[in-house]
C-alpha positions as CSV (number, residue, x, y, z in Angstrom):
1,X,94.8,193.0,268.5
2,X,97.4,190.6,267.3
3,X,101.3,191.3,268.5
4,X,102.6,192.3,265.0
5,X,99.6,194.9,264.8
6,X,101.0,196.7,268.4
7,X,104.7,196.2,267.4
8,X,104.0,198.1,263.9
9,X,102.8,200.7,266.1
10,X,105.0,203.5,267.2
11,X,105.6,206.9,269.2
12,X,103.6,208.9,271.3
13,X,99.9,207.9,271.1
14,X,100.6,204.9,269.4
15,X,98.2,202.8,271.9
16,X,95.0,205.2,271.4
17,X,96.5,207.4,274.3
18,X,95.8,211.1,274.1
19,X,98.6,213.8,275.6
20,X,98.3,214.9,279.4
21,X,96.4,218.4,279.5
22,X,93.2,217.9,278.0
23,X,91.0,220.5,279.4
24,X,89.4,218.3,281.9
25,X,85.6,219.3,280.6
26,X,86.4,216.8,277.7
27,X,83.9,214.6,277.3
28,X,84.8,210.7,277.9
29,X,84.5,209.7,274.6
30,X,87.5,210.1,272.3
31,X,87.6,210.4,268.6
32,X,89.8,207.6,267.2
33,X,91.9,208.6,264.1
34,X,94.4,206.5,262.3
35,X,97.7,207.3,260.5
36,X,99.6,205.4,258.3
37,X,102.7,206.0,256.8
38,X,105.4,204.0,256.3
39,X,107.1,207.1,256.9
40,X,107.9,208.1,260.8
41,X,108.6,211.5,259.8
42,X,105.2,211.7,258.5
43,X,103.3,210.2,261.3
44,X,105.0,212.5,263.3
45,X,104.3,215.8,261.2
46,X,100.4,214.2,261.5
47,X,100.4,213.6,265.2
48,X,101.8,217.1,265.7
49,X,99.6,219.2,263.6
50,X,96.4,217.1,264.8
51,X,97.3,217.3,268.5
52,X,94.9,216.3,271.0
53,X,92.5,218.6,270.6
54,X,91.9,220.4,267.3
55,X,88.6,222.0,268.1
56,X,87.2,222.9,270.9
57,X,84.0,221.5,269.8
58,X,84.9,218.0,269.4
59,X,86.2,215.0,271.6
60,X,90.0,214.9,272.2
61,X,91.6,213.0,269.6
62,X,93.3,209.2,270.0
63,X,95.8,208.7,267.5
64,X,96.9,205.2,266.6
65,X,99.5,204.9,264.0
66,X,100.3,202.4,261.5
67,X,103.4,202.2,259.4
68,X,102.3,199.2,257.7
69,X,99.5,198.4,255.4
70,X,98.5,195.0,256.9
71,X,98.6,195.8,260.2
72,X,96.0,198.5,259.3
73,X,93.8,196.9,257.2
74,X,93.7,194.5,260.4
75,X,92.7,197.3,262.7
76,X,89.8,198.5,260.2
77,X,88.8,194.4,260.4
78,X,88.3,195.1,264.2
79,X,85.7,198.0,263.6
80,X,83.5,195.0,262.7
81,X,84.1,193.6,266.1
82,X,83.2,196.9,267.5
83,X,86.4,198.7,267.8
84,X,85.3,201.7,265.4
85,X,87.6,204.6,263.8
86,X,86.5,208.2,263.2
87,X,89.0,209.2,260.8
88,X,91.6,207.6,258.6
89,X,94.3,209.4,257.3
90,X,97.0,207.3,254.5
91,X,100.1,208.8,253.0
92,X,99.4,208.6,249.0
93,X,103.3,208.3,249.0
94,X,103.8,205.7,251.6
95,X,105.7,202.2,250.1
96,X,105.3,199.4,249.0
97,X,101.3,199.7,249.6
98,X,100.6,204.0,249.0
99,X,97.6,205.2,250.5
100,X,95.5,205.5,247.5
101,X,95.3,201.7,246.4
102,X,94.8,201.5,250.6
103,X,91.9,203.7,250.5
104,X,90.0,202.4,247.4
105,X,90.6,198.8,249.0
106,X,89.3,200.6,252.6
107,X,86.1,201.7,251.1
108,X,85.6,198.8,249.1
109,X,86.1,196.3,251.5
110,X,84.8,197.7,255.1
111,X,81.3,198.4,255.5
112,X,80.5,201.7,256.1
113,X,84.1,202.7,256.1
114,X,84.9,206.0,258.2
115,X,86.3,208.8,256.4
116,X,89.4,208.4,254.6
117,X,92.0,211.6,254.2
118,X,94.8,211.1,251.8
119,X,97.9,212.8,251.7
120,X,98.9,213.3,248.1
121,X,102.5,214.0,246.6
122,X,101.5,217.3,245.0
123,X,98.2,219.0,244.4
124,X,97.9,217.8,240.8
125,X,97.3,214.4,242.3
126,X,93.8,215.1,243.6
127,X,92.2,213.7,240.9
128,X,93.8,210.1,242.0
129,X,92.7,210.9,245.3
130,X,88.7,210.9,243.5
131,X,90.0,207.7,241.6
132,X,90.4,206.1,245.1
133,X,87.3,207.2,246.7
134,X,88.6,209.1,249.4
135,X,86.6,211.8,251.0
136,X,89.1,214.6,251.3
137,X,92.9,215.3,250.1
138,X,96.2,217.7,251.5
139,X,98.8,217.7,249.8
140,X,102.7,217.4,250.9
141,X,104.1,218.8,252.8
142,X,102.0,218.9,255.2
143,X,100.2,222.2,256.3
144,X,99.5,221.8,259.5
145,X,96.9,224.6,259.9
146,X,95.1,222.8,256.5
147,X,95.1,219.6,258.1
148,X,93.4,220.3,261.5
149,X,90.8,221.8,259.3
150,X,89.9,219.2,257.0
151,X,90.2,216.7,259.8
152,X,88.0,218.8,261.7
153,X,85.6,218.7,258.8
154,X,85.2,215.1,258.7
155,X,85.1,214.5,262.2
156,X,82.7,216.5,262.9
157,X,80.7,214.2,260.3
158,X,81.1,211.4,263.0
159,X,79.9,213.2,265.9
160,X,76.2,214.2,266.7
């Protein structure tokens, strides 16, 4: 990963690291879910109501966060080289590149793209959501209980 990708990166969890206290009967695989936001506030709402461990029945979680559309889209160019992601999640209200023209560009451009969650402005703005192809949508601000469950949703998609 280029140095610009890992200096966009920032806070806890930034480098794919999960939080100490997994329960130790984890398996050794961790699901690898993005954020972007060119918000930090928002990442950080994200990383918070996601945590390390959502469900019980899935991996822990390794968040790697992204507060710039480039150094994203670069990171998704890695999956080809092996480096996959689970989950993306992209703020619909992040600036200058929102998360919506990021996600209809993610699906059109990565082969078999992982599942993209975007965070809308209001709940009005699902339908933009559909435009851009993404697979599910919550709404600001962020619920964290609403979150974890649609997360949860999709990732369970990628395990099995």
């Amino acid at each position: 990963m280029s140095a610009a990708a890992l200096a966009d990166k920032s806070g806890p969890g930034a480098f794919g690291s999960t939080a100490a206290g997994a329960p130790s009967s984890a398996p050794a695989k961790s699901l690898k879910v993005l954020l972007y936001s060119d918000d930090a506030q928002v990442r950080e709402s994200l990383r918070l109501a996601l945590g390390t461990r959502p469900d019980p029945d899935l991996p822990a979680l390794a968040l790697e966060e992204f507060a710039t559309a480039p150094a994203l889209v670069e990171r998704m160019d890695a999956a080809v080289k092996g480096v996959r992601a689970d989950l993306v999640i992209l703020d619909g209200e992040a600036v200058p590149v929102g998360g919506m023209g990021l996600a209809r560009q993610l699906k059109d451009e990565i082969y078999q793209c992982p599942p993209l969650l975007v965070l809308t402005g209001r709940a009005q703005d699902g339908w933009l959501a559909t435009w851009a192809r993404a697979d599910a949508v919550v709404s600001h601000p962020i619920d964290p209980v609403r979150l974890a469950e649609v997360a949860v949703g999709l990732l369970r998609s990628r395990v099995g």
